[in-house]
N, C-alpha and C positions, 0 to 999 in steps of 0.2 A: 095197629099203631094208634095213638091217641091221637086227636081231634087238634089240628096246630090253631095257636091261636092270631089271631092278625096283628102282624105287626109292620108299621111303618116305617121303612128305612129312606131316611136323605142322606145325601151324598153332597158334599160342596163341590164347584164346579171344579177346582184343582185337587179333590182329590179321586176324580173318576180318571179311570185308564181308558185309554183306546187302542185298539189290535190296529199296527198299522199295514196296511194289503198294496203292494204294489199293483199299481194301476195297466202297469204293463202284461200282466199275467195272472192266469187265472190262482187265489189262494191256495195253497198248497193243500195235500190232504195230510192229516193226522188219522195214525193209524194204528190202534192195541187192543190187546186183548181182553176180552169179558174180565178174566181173572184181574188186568190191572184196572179198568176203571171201578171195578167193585173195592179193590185197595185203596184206591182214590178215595171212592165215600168214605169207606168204614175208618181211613186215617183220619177225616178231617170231620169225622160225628168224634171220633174218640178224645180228639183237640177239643171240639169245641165242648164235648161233656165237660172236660176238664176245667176249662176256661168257666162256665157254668159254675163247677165247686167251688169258684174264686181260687183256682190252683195257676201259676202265670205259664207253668209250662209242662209239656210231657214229660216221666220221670228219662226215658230215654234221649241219649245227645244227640241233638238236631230234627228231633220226629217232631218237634211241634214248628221248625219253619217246612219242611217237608209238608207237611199237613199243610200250610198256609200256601206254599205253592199249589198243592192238589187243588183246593178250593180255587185258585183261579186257574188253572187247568181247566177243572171242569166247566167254569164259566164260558169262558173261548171257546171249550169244545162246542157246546149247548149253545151257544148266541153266535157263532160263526156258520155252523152248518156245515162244517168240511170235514169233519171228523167222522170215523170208521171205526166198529169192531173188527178186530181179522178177517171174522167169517162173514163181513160184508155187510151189516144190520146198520145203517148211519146213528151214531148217538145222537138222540134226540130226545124231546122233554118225554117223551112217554117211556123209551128206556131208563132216564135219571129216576121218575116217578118211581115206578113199580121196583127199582134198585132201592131205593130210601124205604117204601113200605117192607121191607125185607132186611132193612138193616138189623134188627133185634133178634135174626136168624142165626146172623152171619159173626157177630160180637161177643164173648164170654158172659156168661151171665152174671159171673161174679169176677171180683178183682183188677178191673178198670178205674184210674183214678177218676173220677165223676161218674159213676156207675149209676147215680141216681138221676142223674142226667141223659142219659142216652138217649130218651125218645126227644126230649126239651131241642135234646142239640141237633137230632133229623129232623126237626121243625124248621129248629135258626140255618142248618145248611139249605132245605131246599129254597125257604124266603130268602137268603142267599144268591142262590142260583137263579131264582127264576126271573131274580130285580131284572129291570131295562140296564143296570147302570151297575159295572161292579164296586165293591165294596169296598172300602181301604180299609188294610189290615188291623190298622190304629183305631178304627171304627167299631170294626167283627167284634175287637177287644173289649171296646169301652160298653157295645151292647151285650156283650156274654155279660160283663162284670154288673150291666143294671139290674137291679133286681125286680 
């Protein structure tokens, strides 16, 4: 995978989410399988290639808010800490890692809208994921669109 470049993402104070956790009990655990968090990434590289081409949305209806849910799926999962594979491997940043260096495995090589995009947009998701502060979707948009 190519060499991501650094990029700095702000967040204004109302447009950061926070996972609210009852204080009474311990977080809940979230629980799925290898095969869907790998759907997770590769929906929301294939959105944000898109997004990259200056295209506003997946040709398919509803796959690019989908996509935008996964992306903050995976945030909570990855900055929560409560989250599981099936087989019992906690998602953690070294599993999202080694998932994103594999994403160019796992995607068509040809006929993706933003296809030339692909590695750009496993850069913008993992700075993405890794922020302290999630993203607002209005945000992810207006940074895919900078050029």
């Amino acid at each position: 995978m190519q060499r991501c470049l650094s990029m700095e993402i702000q967040t204004e104070p109302e447009s950061r989410h926070s996972l609210l956790v009852d204080a009474a009990g311990p977080a809940p655990v979230d629980t799925v399988t290898r095969a869907e968090f790998l759907l997770r990434i590769d929906s929301c590289v294939r959105y944000l290639a898109a997004l990259l081409a200056g295209l506003e949305s997946m040709p398919a209806d509803g796959e690019s808010s989908a996509a935008e849910r996964g992306r903050v799926q995976l945030w909570h999962w990855l900055h929560g800490g409560n989250a599981f594979l099936d087989e019992g491997a906690p998602i953690d940043f070294a599993l999202f890692d080694a998932a994103i260096q594999r994403v160019g495995e796992r995607l068509p090589r040809r006929g993706l809208p933003g296809q030339e995009n692909v590695l750009r947009a496993a850069c913008l998701l993992a700075e993405l994921t890794h922020a302290r502060t999630l993203t607002d979707p209005a945000l992810v948009s207006a940074i895919a669109q900078d050029p």
